[in-house]
N, C-alpha and C positions, 0 to 999 in steps of 0.2 A: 504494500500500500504506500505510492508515495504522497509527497507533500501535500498536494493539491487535493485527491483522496479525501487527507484527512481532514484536510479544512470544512471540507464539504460535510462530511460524518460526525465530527465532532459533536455540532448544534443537535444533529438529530438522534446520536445517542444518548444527549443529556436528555431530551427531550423525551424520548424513552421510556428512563430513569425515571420521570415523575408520574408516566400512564402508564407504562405498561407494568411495570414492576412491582407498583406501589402494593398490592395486595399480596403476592408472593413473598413480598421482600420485609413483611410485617408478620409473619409467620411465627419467628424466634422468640415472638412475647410469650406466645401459646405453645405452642407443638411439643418442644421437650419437655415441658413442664406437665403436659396435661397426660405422656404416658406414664407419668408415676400419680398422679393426682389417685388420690381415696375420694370413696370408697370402688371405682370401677377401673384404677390404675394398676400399674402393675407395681408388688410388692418391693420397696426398695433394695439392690442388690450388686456391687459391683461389674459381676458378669452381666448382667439385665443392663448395665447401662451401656456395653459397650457392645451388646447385641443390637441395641434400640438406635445408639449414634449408628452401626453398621446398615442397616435397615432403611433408614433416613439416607444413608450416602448414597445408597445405591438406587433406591428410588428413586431418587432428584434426579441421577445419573442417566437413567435407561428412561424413567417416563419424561421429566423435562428435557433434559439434554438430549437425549437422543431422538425420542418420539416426535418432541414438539417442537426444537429447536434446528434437530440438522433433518428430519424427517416432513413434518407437516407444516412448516411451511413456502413450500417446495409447490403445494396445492393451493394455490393461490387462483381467485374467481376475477381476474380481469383487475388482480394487482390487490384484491379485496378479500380478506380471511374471517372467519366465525364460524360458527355453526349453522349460521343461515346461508353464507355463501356455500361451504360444503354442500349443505343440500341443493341450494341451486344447479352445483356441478353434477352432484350425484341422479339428479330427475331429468336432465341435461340428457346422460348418455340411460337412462333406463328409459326413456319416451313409451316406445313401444313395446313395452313389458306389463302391463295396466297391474297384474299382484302387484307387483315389486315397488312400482312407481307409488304404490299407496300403501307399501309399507314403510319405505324409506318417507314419506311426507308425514307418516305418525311420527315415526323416530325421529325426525328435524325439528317437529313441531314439540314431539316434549321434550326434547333437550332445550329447545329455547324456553320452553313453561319453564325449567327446573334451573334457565339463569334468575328467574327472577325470586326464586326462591333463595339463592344468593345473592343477589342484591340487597334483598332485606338483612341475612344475619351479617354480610361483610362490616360494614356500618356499625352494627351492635357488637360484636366479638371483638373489632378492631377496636373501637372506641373506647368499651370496657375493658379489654387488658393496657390500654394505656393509664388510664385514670387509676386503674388501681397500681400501680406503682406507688402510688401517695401513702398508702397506708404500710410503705416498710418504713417510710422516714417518721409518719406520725400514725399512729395504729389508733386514734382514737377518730381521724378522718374517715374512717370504712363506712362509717353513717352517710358521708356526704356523696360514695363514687357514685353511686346511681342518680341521684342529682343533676350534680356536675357533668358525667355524660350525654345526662336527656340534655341538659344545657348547650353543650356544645353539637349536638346532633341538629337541637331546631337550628341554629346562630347557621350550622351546616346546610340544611334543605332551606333555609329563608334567604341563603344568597344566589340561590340557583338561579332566579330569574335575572338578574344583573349581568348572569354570563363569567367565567374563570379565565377570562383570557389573560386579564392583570396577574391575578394569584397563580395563574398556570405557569406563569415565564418563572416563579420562583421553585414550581413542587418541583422542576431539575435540578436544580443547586440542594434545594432541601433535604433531597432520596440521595443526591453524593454523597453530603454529610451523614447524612444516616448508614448508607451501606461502607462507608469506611470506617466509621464508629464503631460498627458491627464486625469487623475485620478485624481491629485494632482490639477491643474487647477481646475477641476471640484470641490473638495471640499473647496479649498477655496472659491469661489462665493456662495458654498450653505450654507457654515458658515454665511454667512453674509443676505441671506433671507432664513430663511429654508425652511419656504413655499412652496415653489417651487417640495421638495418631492411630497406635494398633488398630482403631476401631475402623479405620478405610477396610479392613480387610474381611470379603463378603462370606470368609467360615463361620466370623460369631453369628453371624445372622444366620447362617443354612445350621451349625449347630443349635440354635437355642429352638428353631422352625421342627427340627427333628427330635430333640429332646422335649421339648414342652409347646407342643403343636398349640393347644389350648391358650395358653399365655401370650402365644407368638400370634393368635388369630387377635385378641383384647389388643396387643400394643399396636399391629396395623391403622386402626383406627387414629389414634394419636400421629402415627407416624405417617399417615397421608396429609395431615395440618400442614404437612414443611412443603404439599404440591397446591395446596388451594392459590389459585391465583395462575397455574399454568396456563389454564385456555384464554388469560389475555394475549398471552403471547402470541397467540393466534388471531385473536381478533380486532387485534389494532394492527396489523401487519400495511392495513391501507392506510394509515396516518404514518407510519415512519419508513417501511418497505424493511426487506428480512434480513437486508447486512446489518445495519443498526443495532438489531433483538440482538442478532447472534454476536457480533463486538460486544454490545452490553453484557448479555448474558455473561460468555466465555472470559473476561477481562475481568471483571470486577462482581457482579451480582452472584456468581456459581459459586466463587472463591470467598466472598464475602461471608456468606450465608452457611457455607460449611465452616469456615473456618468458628465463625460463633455457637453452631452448634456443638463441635467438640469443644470450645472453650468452656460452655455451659456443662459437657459432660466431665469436664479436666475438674470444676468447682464441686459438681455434687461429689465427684471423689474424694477431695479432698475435705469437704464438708457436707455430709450428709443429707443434714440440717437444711441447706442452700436448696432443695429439690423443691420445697414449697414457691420458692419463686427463683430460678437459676438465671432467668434473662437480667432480672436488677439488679441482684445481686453480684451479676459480673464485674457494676458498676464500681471503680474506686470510694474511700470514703469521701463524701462534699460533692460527688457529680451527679449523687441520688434527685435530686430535682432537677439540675438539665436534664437529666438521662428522661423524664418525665413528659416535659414539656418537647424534646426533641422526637419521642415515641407518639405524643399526640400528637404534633405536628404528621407527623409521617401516616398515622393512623386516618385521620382527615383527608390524606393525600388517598391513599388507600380508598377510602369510601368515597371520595372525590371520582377516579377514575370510575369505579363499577357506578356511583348515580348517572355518569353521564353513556355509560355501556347502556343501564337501562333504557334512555331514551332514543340510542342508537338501537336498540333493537326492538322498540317496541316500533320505530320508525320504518324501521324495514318490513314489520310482520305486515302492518299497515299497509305499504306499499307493496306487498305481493299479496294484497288481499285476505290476514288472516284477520285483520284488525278492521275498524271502520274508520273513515280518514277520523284524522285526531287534529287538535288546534298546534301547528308548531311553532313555537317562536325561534327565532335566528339570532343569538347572543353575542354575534362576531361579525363585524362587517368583511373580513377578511379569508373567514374561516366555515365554509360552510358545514362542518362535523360540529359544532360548537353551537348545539339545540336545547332547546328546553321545551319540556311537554309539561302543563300543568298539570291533567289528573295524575300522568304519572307519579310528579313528584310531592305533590298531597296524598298520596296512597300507601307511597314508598314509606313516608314519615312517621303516617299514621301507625302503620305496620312495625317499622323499627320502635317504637316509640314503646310500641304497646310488648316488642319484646322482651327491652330491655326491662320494661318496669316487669314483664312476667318472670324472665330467665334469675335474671339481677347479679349475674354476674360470667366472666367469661370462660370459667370451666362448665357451668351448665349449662353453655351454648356450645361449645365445642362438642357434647353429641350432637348436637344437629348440626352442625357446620358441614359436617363432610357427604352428607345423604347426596345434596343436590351436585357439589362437585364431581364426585366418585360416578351418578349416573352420566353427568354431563360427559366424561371423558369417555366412557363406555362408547356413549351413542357415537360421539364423534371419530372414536375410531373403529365402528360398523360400518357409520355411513365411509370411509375412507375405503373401509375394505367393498364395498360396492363399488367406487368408482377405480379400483386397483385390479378388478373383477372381470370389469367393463369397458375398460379404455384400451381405444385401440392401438398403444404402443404397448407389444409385449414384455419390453422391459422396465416396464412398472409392475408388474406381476412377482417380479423377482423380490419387489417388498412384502407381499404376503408374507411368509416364515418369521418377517423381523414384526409385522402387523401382529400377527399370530403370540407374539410373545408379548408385546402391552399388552395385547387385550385380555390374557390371561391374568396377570397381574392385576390389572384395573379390576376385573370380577371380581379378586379376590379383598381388594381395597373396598368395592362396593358392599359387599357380604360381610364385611366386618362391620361397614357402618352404618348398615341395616339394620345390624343385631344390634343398633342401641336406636333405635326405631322411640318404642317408650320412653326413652330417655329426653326425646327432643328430634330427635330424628323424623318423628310425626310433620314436626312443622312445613318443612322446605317442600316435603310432598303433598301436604295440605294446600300449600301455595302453588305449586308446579300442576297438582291436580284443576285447581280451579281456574287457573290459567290456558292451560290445556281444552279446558271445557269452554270459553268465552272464542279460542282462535279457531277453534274446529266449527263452534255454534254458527259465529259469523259467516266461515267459508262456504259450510253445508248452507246458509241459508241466504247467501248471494246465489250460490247455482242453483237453488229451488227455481229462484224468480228469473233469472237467465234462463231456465229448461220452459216453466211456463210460459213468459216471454216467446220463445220459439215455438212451441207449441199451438202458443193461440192464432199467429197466424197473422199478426200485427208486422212482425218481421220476416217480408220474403226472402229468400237467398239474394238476391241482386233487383237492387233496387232503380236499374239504368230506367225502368220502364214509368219513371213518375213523369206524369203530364200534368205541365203549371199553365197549360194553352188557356184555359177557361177562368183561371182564379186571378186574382186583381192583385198587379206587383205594385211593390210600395218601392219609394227611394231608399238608399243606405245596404248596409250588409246585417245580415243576423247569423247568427251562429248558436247554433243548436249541440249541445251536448248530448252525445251517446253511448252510455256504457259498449257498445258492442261497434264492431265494424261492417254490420249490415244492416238492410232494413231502417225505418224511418225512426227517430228520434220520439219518443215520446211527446216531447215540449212538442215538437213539430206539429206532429198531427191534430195536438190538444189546440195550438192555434190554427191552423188553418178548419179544424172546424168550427171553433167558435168566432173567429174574427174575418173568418173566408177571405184570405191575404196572403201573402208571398212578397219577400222581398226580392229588391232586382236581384240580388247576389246572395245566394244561401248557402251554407256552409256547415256539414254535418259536422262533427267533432269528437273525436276519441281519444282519450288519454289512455296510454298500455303503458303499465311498469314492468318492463321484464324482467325476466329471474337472474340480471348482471348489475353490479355495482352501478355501471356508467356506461350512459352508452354515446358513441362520438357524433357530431356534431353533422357528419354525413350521412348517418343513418337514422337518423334525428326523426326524417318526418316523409311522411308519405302521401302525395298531393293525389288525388284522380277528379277528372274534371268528367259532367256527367252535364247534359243537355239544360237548357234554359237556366243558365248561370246557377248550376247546383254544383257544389264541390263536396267532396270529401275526404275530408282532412286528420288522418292518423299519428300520433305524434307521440315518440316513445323517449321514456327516461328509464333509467336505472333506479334499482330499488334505495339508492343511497342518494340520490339527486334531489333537487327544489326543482318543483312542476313549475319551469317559467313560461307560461303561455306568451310572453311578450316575446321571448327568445323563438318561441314554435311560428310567430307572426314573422318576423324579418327572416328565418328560414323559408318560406313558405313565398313572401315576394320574391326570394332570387328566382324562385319556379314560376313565378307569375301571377300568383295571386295575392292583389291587395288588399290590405285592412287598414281602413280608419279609422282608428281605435275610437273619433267623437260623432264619428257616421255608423255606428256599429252599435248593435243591440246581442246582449246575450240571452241565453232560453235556457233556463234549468227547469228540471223538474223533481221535484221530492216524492218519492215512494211515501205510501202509506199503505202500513201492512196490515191484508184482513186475514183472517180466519176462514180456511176454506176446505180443509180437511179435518179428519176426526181427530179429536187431541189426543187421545192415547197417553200410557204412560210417561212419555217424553214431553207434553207441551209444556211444559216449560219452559225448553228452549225457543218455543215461536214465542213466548211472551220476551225471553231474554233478548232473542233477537229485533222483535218491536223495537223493543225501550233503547238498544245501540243505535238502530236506525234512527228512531225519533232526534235521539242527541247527539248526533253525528254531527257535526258541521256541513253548511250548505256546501255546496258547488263553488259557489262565489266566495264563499269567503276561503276556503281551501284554495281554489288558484287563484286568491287576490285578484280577481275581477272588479273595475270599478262599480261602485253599489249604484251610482247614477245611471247605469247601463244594462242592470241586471233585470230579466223577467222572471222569477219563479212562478211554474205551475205546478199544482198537486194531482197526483193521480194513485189511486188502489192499485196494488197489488197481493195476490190472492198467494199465501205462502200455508 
């Protein structure tokens, strides 16, 4: 790498530092500490610990470093990584498979339900093992942590709307100082037992796994904490691109993070005592309060990155139709990734809010922490082994064997953190469930009324055959919105029957989010010009893009059709949903889906359409 290289790398590895890493690289509060925690830890014991640092190394080793670092992000969706883009590649090459293609859309769909079940405890876990640091320097503060974290969680969700763009140029500088803290920590303690290296070596762990299978299934649990946070590494891969991750990772985060965990295993060695809290008490005497205030700083950064993943991905479900549009605000004149969803993040709140005062503290979230990660990684590298399955270069095939070994691992990570399901474990499922239920409701009951729609006979296959010879054109252009690319527009018809009119210049309208990040500026839009000045005008963005219909307009003139924007009328129409089959045990979900469609956002206000310009019509539809 030379000079110029790194210039260029430098910024966006620090940058990195403060999104991608923040929840992984906050791990060290919790992870070692919570496999000896009573009463569901394991029994404090010399050998146990240097089975448990073994365990931890290797893990990070094979499921981050390897799997997610030099392996998946190699699968990248047009430069764009998650679990949603996976899937998008994944439904991509199985098209013509119809099993497959709806099994793999379950599987995508509840891996993205079961982020949001980590959304909610990252925020709470992270926030609460920071705060409670307070009570080694003053033990009679332990009244206040729950407090002071609800405290800093609201102060947290009530800046979202204002946008992180200021406070984001700092979480890089912040996560350096943190993960070198965390370094330096670390070699001090191993100065003083070096020992304690022995634990890189992966017998004590396949010993203690064959000796005491039992105990070795309880500490998995714990010792997956030190991977929560792996699948950002994936899903920011379109904010920094995957040399960055892997500089970051390899340089400093990998090295960092091990080296404080055997630091923390060098201290309970040599003080037994230390196992109640091993991350603080690494600390020097006098650096107990920085160490506090630098851990919630980073902890904030931490729940920082995953509130604003929420809104990226609740953005995306939206845009590939699992969602109903939602209200987005744009927090970045610069930066289009830099969104704010309001119900999201009033829900988000609510929910942390209500954990922290339930859980009340960060080892009785730590069962539930790992349920929704553990399945997350599962799916994601299923859905990987489908497109490894089905891609037409056969030398991706040759990754199944090494696929084949995370995903055994992962099951076994998931099935440890199952079995503390009662523990808290309930939760992230409880949320992933119900999440799950709202993205499927809505999808099943857009294509009820798309099948109907087609059905009724409203929308012909090809619509060249409309005659405007007899109806009365008026001046200006109108533009009729239509979910589908055939057949007449709803709005359309509703006016020309009741105001028996026709503008000179009519303009059907379809927005398609396809199943890519982005899509370029040449394949933007799809003009077809159809007798007595009717157009139809198809205009596609990525599931990560702002729908700019102004942008679809000056596209659209280089091909020759004008729009002036103060000569120009638009035609929405709003669905209202009746009841038109038997309710059965399921209607529920036609009421659920009502009440999304009723508070949906219009048409207009969703593509920033001038209000002055806008016509809505209403019309039934029969679901």
């Amino acid at each position: 790498m030379n000079a110029h290289q790194s210039q260029k790398l430098s910024p966006l590895i620090l940058g990195a530092l403060g999104v991608v890493f923040g929840d992984i690289g906050t791990s060290p509060l919790y992870a070692f500490k919570e496999a000896f925690a009573q009463p569901h830890g394991l029994e404090f014991a010399p050998e146990k610990v240097y089975a448990v640092l073994s365990m931890m190394f290797w893990a990070i080793t094979i499921v981050v470093s390897l799997k997610y670092v030099l392996v998946i992000l190699r699968f990248d969706n047009r430069g764009e990584g998650g679990v949603l883009a996976l899937l998008s590649t994944a439904l991509n090459q199985v098209r013509d498979r119809p099993a497959l293609s709806w099994l793999v859309a379950v599987m995508g769909i509840f891996a993205a339900s079961l982020f949001y079940g980590d959304a909610v405890i990252t925020p709470a876990i992270s926030v609460l093992s920071a705060v409670e640091g307070i009570t080694l320097a003053a033990p009679s503060m332990s009244a206040y942590v729950v407090p002071l974290s609800l405290v800093i969680l609201i102060g947290l969700f009530l800046i979202q709307s204002r946008g992180t763009q200021s406070v984001g140029a700092l979480f890089g500088p912040v996560m350096l100082v943190w993960f070198l803290t965390l370094g330096a920590l670390g070699i001090a303690s191993i100065v003083k037992t070096p020992e304690i290296l022995e634990a890189v070596n992966p017998l004590h762990a396949l010993r203690f796994a064959i000796e005491h299978p039992h105990w070795a299934f309880v500490a998995l649990s714990a010792v997956f904490l030190t991977m929560t946070g792996a699948e950002a590494l994936y899903a920011d891969l379109g904010h920094f691109g995957a040399k960055p991750i892997r500089y970051g990772w390899f340089l400093l985060v990998f090295p960092c993070l091990i080296l404080n965990y055997l630091g923390q295993g060098a201290l309970v060695l040599r003080d037994p005592e230390a196992v109640k809290n091993p991350f603080y008490l690494l600390a020097p005497d006098g650096f107990l309060v920085p160490m506090v205030i630098l851990s919630t700083l980073a902890t904030v950064i931490a729940s920082q990155a995953t509130i604003s993943g929420a809104f990226s991905v609740t953005q995306q479900a939206s845009r590939l139709n699992y969602l109903p549009r939602l209200r987005v605000l744009y927090t970045s004149e610069t930066s289009a990734g830099q969104i704010y969803i309001p119900i999201v993040n009033w829900l988000l709140l609510a929910s942390v809010l209500l954990l922290v005062i339930g859980f009340r503290s960060s080892s009785n979230l730590a069962a539930a922490y790992g349920v929704a990660v553990s399945g997350d990684l599962v799916i994601s590298s299923l859905l990987l082994f489908v497109v490894l399955l089905t891609a037409s270069d056969a030398r991706l095939r040759m990754l199944l064997p090494l696929m084949a070994v995370f995903l055994c691992l992962e099951v076994f990570f998931l099935l440890a953190n199952l079995s503390k399901v009662w523990e808290g474990g309930w939760f992230p499922l409880v949320v992933a469930t119900l999440m799950f239920t709202t993205l499927t409701t809505w999808r099943r009951g857009i294509e009820i009324m798309r099948g109907r729609k087609e059905s009724s006979g409203v929308l012909p296959a090809d619509d060249a055959s409309l005659d405007l010879s007899d109806v009365t054109r008026v001046p200006g252009t109108a533009v009729f919105f239509s979910s589908t690319r055939v057949g007449y527009p709803t709005s359309f018809l509703h006016n020309l029957k009741h105001n028996k009119v026709a503008h000179e210049q009519t303009v059907f309208m379809t927005v398609e989010f396809d199943e890519v990040p982005r899509v370029l500026d040449e394949e933007r839009i799809e003009l077809q010009r159809r007798p007595q000045g009717v157009y139809r005008l198809i205009a596609h963005f990525g599931y990560r893009e702002d729908p700019d219909i102004m942008r679809v307009f000056k596209l659209a003139r280089r091909k020759g059709l004008e729009i002036e924007l103060d000569d120009t009328s638009f035609f929405t129409s709003k669905p209202v949903i009746v009841s038109v089959s038997k309710r059965g045990i399921f209607g529920w979900r036609r009421s659920l889906f009502g009440w999304m469609m009723q508070n949906s956002p219009s048409v207009a206000d969703y593509f920033g359409l001038p209000p002055n310009r806008v016509i809505e019509l209403g019309s039934q539809v029969g679901v």
